[in-house]
N, C-alpha and C positions, 0 to 999 in steps of 0.2 A: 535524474530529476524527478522521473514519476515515481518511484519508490519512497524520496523522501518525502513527494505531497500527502502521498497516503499514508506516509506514517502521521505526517503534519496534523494532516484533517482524521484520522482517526486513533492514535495511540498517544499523540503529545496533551499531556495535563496541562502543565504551565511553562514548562521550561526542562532542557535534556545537554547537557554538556559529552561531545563525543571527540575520541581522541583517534584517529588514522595513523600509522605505525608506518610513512614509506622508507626505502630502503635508503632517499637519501637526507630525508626529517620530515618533522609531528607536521600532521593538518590536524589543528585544532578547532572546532565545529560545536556555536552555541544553537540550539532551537529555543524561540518560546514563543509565549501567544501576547507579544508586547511586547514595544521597542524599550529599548534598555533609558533608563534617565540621560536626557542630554541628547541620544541620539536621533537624528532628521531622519525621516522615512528615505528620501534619498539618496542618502548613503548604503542601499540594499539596493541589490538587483533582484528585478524581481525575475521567478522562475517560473511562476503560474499563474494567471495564464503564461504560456509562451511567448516571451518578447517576437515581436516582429522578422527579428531578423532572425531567430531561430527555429520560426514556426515555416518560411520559406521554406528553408533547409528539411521541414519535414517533410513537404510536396513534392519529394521528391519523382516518387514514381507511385501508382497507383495500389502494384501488387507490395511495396514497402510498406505504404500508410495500412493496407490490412494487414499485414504482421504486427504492425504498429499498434493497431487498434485493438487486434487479439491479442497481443501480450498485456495492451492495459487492461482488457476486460480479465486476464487469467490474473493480475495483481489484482484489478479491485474485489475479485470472486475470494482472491485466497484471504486478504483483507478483511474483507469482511466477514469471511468464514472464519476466522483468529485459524489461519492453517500455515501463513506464512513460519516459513522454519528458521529459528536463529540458531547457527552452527558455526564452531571457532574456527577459522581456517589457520593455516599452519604459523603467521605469523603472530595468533593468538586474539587476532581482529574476532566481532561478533559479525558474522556475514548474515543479511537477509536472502532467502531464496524461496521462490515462487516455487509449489510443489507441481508437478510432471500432469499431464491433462489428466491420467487415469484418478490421479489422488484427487484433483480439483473438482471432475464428475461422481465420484464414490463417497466425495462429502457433502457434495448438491442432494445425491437421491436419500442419501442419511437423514440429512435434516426437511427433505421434503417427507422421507416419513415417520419422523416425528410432527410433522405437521397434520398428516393423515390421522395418528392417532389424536390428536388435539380436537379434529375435525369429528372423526366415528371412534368414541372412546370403546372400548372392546362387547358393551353393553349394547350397542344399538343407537343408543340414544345421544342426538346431539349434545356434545360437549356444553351447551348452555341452557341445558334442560330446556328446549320450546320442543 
């Protein structure tokens, strides 16, 4: 569910038709940013926030919801970083995958120093001439 919000909230334009391949038939999967003509809001469930009765279900144990919480911080980092990896898996599906902590810190200190140089362009002098 958290994989597709952040696709939701950061990669969906208008609309994404996706097809799931299982071994015993299609799940067929529409996204968009608009309920289709005709259709009542309540007829979607919704997935985010967390319905009630499966946000329980998260409370589970303490040292859980930290795992919990660093797996969503490592999706929202790859996320936003555009480092999420899409890779066919054997059934020929597009699979998303969150890349490994080293990858996910090795492309923080990258673009923090491309920030640095933004900041002290190699001249001395701040980047906005004051």
């Amino acid at each position: 569910m958290l994989l597709l919000t952040r696709y939701s909230w950061h990669e969906l334009d208008q609309w994404e038709n996706c097809k799931v391949e299982l071994p015993y038939t299609c799940v067929y999967v529409s996204i968009a940013n608009k309920l289709p003509p005709g259709a009542p809001d309540d007829a979607f469930a919704t997935i985010w926030p967390l319905p009630p009765h499966l946000a329980e279900a998260e409370e589970s144990s303490e040292s859980e919801n930290a795992r919990y919480a660093l797996r969503d911080l490592w999706a929202w980092l790859s996320t936003s970083l555009r480092i999420v990896r899409q890779q066919p898996d054997p059934s020929g599906l597009t699979a998303l995958s969150v890349p490994d902590d080293g990858e996910i810190i090795a492309e923080f200190w990258r673009v923090r120093a491309l920030a640095d140089q933004v900041e002290r362009p190699s001249d001395g002098q701040p980047a906005d001439g004051t």
